[in-house]
N, C-alpha and C positions, 0 to 999 in steps of 0.2 A: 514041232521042235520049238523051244521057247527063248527066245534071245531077250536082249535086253542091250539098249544103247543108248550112252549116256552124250550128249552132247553141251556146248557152251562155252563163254570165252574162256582160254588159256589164261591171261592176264587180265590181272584186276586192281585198278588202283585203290589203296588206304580210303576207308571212310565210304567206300562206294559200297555199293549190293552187287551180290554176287547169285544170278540164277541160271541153273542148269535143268536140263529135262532130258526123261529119260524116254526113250517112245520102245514097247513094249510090243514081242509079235507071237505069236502062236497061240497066246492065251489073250482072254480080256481082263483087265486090270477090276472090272467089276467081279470077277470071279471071288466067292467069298473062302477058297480055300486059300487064298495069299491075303497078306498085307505087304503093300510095298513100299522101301524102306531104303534110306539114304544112310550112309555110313561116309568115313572118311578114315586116312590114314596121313599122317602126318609125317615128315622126313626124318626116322631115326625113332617113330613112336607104334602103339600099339593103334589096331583099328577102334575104330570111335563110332560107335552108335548114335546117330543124329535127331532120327526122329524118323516115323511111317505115317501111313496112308490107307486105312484100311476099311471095314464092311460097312456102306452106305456114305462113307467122304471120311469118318473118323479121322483123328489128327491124335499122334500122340509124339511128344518130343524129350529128348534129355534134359534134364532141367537147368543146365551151364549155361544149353545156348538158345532155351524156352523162348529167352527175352526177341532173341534176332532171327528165329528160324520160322518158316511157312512153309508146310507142303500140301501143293494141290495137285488136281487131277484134272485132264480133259479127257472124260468115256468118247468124246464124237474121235479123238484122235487116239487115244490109247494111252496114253501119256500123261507120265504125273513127272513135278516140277520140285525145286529145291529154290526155296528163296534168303540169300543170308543177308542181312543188314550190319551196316555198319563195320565192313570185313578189317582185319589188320593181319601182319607178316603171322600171326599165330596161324590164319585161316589157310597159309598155304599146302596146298595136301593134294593125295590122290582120294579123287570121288567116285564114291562106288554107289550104283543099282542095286537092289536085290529083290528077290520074291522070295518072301520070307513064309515057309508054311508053319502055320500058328503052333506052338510047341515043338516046333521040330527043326525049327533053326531054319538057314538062308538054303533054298531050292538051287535057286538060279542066280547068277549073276551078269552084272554089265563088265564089260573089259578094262572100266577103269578110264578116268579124266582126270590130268594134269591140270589143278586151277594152281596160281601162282599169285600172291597180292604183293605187291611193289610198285613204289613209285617211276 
């Protein structure tokens, strides 16, 4: 069975970085039939595609938020990460995991993380 759990502060002040991770169980994040992938949903907006993580470290990202976004991975832990710079009240959203199977859209998902940016 493949879970997926997103973890990370709730709260995040203006101006600060904003990083979550997600630790990954049933499968291995090296598996090349996934790319894993960071989304978000904003309060009152549609889901937003951020950026993945995909075969041998591959990085690929939306190009809005290229400038501030990082995502890595640890194979020793399972777990790939979300790094945001520079966050402001726009960033506030629910953050989503997924194992995304290549052309076939999102497999699996995480349950979902409330990040919140406010002073």
């Amino acid at each position: 069975q493949v879970q997926l759990q997103e973890s990370g502060p709730g709260l995040v002040k203006p101006s600060q970085a904003l990083s979550l991770t997600c630790t990954v169980s049933g499968v291995s994040i090296t598996d090349t039939t996934y790319a894993w992938v960071w989304v978000r949903q904003p309060p009152g907006k549609a889901l937003e595609w951020m950026g993945g993580i995909g075969v041998g470290g591959s990085t690929s990202y939306t190009p809005s938020l290229k400038s501030r976004t990082s995502i890595s991975r640890d194979t020793s832990k399972n777990q790939f990460s979300l790094h945001l710079t520079s966050v402001t009240p726009e960033d506030t959203a629910v953050y989503y995991c997924n194992a995304d199977s290549y052309g076939l859209g999102p497999k699996y998902w995480g349950q979902g993380t409330q990040v919140t940016v406010s002073s």
